[in-house]
C-alpha angles and dihedrals in degrees: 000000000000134000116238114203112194121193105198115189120177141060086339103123123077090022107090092261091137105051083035085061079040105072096017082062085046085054102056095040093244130153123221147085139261135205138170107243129186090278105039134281130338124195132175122183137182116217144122098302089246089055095057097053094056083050092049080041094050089032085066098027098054103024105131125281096245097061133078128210109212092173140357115205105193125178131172114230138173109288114259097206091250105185099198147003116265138179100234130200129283111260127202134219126115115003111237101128111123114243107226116231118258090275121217119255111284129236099255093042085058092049091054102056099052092049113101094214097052122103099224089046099152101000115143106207107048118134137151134200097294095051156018130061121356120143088025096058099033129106104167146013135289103044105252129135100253082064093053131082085238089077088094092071117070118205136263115229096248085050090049103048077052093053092038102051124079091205094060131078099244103040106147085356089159092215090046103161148152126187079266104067104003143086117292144200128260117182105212132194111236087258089061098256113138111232093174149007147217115337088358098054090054084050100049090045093052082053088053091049091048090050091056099260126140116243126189109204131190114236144158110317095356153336127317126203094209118181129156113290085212102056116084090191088052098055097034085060091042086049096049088036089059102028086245104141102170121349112109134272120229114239114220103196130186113234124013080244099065088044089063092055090062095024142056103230132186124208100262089043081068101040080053096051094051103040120115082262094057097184128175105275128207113236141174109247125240122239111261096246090065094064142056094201120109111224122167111250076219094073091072113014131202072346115124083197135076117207096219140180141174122235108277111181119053086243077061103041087045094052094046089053093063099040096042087188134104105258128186101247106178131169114282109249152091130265098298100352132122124258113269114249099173123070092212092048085043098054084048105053093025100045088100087047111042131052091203144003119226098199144162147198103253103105119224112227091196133014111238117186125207115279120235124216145162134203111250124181086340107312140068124289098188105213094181113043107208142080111047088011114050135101102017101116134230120250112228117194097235130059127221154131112348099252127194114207123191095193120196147324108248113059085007118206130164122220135192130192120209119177111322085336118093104191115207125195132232127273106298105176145220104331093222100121145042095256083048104061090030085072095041089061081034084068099029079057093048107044088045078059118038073051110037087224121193105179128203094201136021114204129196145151131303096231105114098215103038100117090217084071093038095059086039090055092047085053116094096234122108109263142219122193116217127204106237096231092041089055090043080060099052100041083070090047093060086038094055108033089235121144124208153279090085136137107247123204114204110192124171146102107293137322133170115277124210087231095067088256136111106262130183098124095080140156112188124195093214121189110172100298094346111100120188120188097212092163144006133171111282109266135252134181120262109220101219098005110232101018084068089069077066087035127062096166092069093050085052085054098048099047087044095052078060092061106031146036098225095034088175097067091064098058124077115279122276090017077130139007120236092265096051101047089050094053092050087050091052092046095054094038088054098037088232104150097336110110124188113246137177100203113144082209100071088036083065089044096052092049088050076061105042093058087044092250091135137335094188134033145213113196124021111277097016097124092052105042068050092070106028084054088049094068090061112160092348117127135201145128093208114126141168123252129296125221131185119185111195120205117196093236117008134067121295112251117212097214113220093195086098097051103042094044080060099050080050096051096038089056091046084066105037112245120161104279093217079064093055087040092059086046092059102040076050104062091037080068095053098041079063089047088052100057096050092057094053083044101060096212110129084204112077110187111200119207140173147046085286085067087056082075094096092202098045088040079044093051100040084052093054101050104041083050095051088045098049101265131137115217134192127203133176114267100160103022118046122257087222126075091295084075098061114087094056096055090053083055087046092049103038092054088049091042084046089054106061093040 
């Protein structure tokens, strides 16, 4: 007899893992205990030396499907004369143990709630061991229900012989529930006053969507503003009520049947939407004719794609029964601000939005807003990391210093490496308000304690007025600052697995540059911590700096004033009244706010205005989703020239006169301007195809929001594979500025290094 001790670290806690070990341990006749531990799971068993491999073999083999074993330790010892298997207590010590994601609502606990015999029929807030709130719900480490904010309600007896049994589903489900002992609903007024409760309260909110009216509704991780998706009155209200005038609204729909019949979908597009993450997922629309469903052309706008996801909490699945209808279900908030998670705090900032506020008493620890993904190449590129996904961590093949990063200031995340794991947060947002950075302290606080972090270094970006590097430079840690395109670089790295050297391609709107000037067109010789620029786009002024990222026309001014002598004549008429353009022009020839930049960005905004796609803007990115959605089905390879201008020792410059003399000329002539459009996104390819073959690195990293673009990222594929190349994309962690503190994390250990 011997005495196997198992030391199990990753996704193992919330997932069924003990009472797995239980009866697997039942199974095999062995003797022993398990408990969930700050760093995972630990088991020992006594038991013939045979027997207990098969258990370590079946262990692996069987363990359920929501969890995710990073690293097993295993070591034989004497036998302790253990007379029985138990479920220990949890035990304390350094906190390593992953946090699961908040997990969409299982088969059987659907099931559940639309059978009439049942005792959680209808009840919106059922869940079991392989589904339901995690990260959302959880204060401390490890996952039992004392750390939760279910340990105000105390449970039932039926709920605790369930808790309490291994051979049961929920046993230690930590938001173990029933209508007797658990959270309920309130519908309120928007003046707080409670019209209804429990069931009836669900039931008299679905009446008041289907009336037109907008709800906000407290869900998993936050508030929701939910109207009906058919109705034009209903969203034009939602759009003037929350100051939105064009970006898309997300469609919640009841069944993935009822999605096909709106939306093209592939077959991993539905095995995404339905996963236990059950993101928004990004998806072609249908034509109109193939489909009897009413959807506002309002939702989407000039957008040949619906952001769409399935009901993924029984409150959800409950509500869209009822209406059996798509609905816009968008994050509750105002304009950059972050989603309500209080029902108090909601009533206050969404009383001009909502007509009523469906709520509950379940307190929300964090707010976690809804990932965003789309299907690439056949597989998922997640463009907002947060519910489902965060904050499961990366694993890096080095181990180092425990370093804290604060990442930007648009799309704002945090991120934390402990050991080989780099943890990043949820989705944060824009840090323009005081909501806004109140969050962002809210998750610094709460990932220092479900942690009990106690960072080396803290690393953040090099802009000297982004308010995430100025808290990290008022903090005591050592810090590390990072350059934004350079952390864009090595976030894909980490995303991807992938070591240097490598040639790293940094694409997006604007960071700060070491050099004093506005960067985000960026090619990067990168050799462990050692970062070399060898090429950038060639630069233009920016009248007015930072309003021109709202403003294309006035990157199209700026790049034209480089190539002629009268740059308004070669932008459609009235771009600018007379007054406006002369006092651009006085701002670049004087250099008075109009910084030089070389962003690829603002190149694709100020052909966007050039072609008279948009001048102004209302969300980040919208010109230039603009342009890459004007090529639609057309097809060509044709492109503009490329030209590459070599210095002996300073950085290539891809210059873009060639190109843009041809999309004049092109427009002059009128030629389709999805078609100049293709041409351009063309040649930006090749520019990139160019560069590698002057860098001589096989590996080719892609980072930032630019690489969001599917048929420039495509192209750019398709020529760096046919000519030998090896890229590397994001796939886990998002290419835009979600991406970035982890690749501070990523940069500074590696910088750190080699010091």
């Amino acid at each position: 007899m011997q005495r196997l001790r198992l030391e199990i670290s990753g996704a193992v806690q919330g997932v069924g893992f003990r009472p797995f070990v239980y009866r697997l341990a039942h199974r095999y006749g062995l003797a022993g205990w398990v408990s969930n531990t700050s760093k995972g799971v630990v088991v020992e068993v006594d038991g013939d030396p045979e027997i207990l491999a098969k258990f370590a073999e079946a262990l692996l083999k069987e363990k359920p499907s929501l969890s995710i074993v990073q690293n097993i330790r295993s070591k034989y010892l004497l036998a302790a004369g253990y007379s029985s298997f138990k479920i220990l207590k949890s035990t304390g010590g350094k906190r390593e143990a992953f946090i699961l994601p908040d997990l969409a609502t299982c088969l059987e606990c659907s099931l559940e709630i639309l059978d009439p015999e049942n005792r959680r029929y209808r009840y919106p807030f059922t869940n079991c061991t392989n589904c339901g709130p995690r990260y959302s719900i959880i204060n401390a480490i490890p996952y039992d229900r004392p750390s939760t904010t279910m340990s105000r309600f105390r449970m039932c007896n039926k709920c605790r012989n369930e808790y309490e049994d291994p051979y049961d589903r929920r046993f230690h489900a930590q938001p173990n529930a029933c209508p007797e002992c658990g959270p309920h609903l309130e519908l309120w007024d928007s003046s707080g006053v409670t019209l209804a409760k429990r069931d009836d309260a669900l039931r008299r909110a679905s009446d008041e969507i289907l009336e037109g009216k907008i709800l906000a509704v407290k869900g998993l991780g936050g508030f929701h503003l939910i109207t009906l998706a058919s109705s034009d009155e209903a969203v034009r209200t939602l759009r003037s009520r929350k100051g939105r005038k064009m970006k898309p609204f997300t469609l919640m729909s009841p069944s993935i049947s009822q999605v096909s019949e709106f939306c093209m979908l592939s077959s991993e597009e539905r095995e995404s939407l339905q996963s236990p993450r059950s993101p928004i997922v990004l998806l072609k629309k249908r034509d109109k004719q193939n489909s009897s469903l009413i959807i506002s052309e309002l939702v989407s706008p000039s957008n040949p794609e619906f952001g769409v996801m399935l009901p993924y909490t029984p409150l959800h699945i409950l509500l869209m029964m009822e209406i059996g209808e798509p609905v816009i279900a968008t994050s509750g908030n105002l304009s950059d601000e972050p989603i309500c998670t209080d029902e108090i705090d909601a009533l206050h900032r969404l009383k001009d939005i909502a007509d009523y506020f469906l709520v509950h008493n379940r307190p929300i620890a964090r707010h976690v807003d809804d990932s965003i993904v789309r299907i690439f190449k056949e597989r998922e590129m997640v463009l907002r990391r947060a519910r489902g996904y965060a904050p499961l961590p990366l694993s890096m093949d080095l181990e180092a210093e425990s370093v804290f990063a604060t990442g930007g200031h648009l799309k704002n995340t945090l991120a934390l490496s402990i050991g080989r794991n780099v943890f990043t947060s949820q989705h944060i947002g824009d840090l323009e308000t005081t909501q806004a950075l109140r969050a962002f302290d809210d998750v610094w606080n709460s990932i220092e304690t479900l942690y009990n972090a106690h960072p080396d270094i803290i690393a953040y970006d090099m802009h000297p007025d982004y308010i995430s590097s100025a808290r990290a430079r008022e903090s005591q840690i050592r810090g590390i600052p990072v350059q934004h395109h350079i952390a864009h670089v090595y976030s894909c790295m980490l995303d991807s697995g992938v070591r240097p050297p490598l040639l790293g391609v940094s694409w997006d709107g604007t960071g700060y540059g070491t050099d004093g000037t506005v960067w985000g067109g960026e090619f990067f010789h990168i050799t462990g911590g050692t970062v070399k620029r060898i090429a950038h786009l060639r630069r233009f002024p920016l009248p007015g700096g930072d309003r021109a990222a709202a403003e294309p026309r006035r990157s199209a001014l700026g790049l034209l004033s480089e190539l002629y002598d009268d740059p308004v004549k070669h932008l459609p008429p009235d771009t600018f009244s007379r007054e406006e353009s002369d006092a651009m022009q006085k701002m670049i020839s004087s250099k008075l706010n109009s910084p030089l930049t070389s962003s690829a960005g603002r190149l694709f905004d100020a052909v966007a205005s050039i072609l008279d796609i948009h001048q102004t803007t209302e969300f980040e990115g919208q010109a230039a989703m603009a342009l890459e959605h004007a090529i639609g089905n057309r097809e060509t390879r044709e492109s503009y020239p490329v030209e590459i201008i070599e210095h002996p020792c300073e950085p290539m410059v891809i210059d873009w006169a060639p190109l843009i003399e041809g999309v004049i000329m092109d427009a002059s002539e009128g030629v389709d301007r999805g078609i100049i459009s293709a041409k351009f996104h063309n040649t930006m390819a090749e520019g990139i195809a160019a560069v590698a073959d002057r860098a001589g690195e096989r590996k080719v990293a892609l980072s930032g929001g630019c690489f969001q673009n599917v048929y420039l990222l495509q192209r750019v594929l398709d020529i760096l594979e046919n000519n030998g190349y090896e890229p590397f994309i994001h796939r886990s962690l998002p290419p835009n500025d979600g991406g970035i503190a982890p690749g501070q994390v990523m940069a500074a250990l590696l910088i750190n290094s080699e010091k």
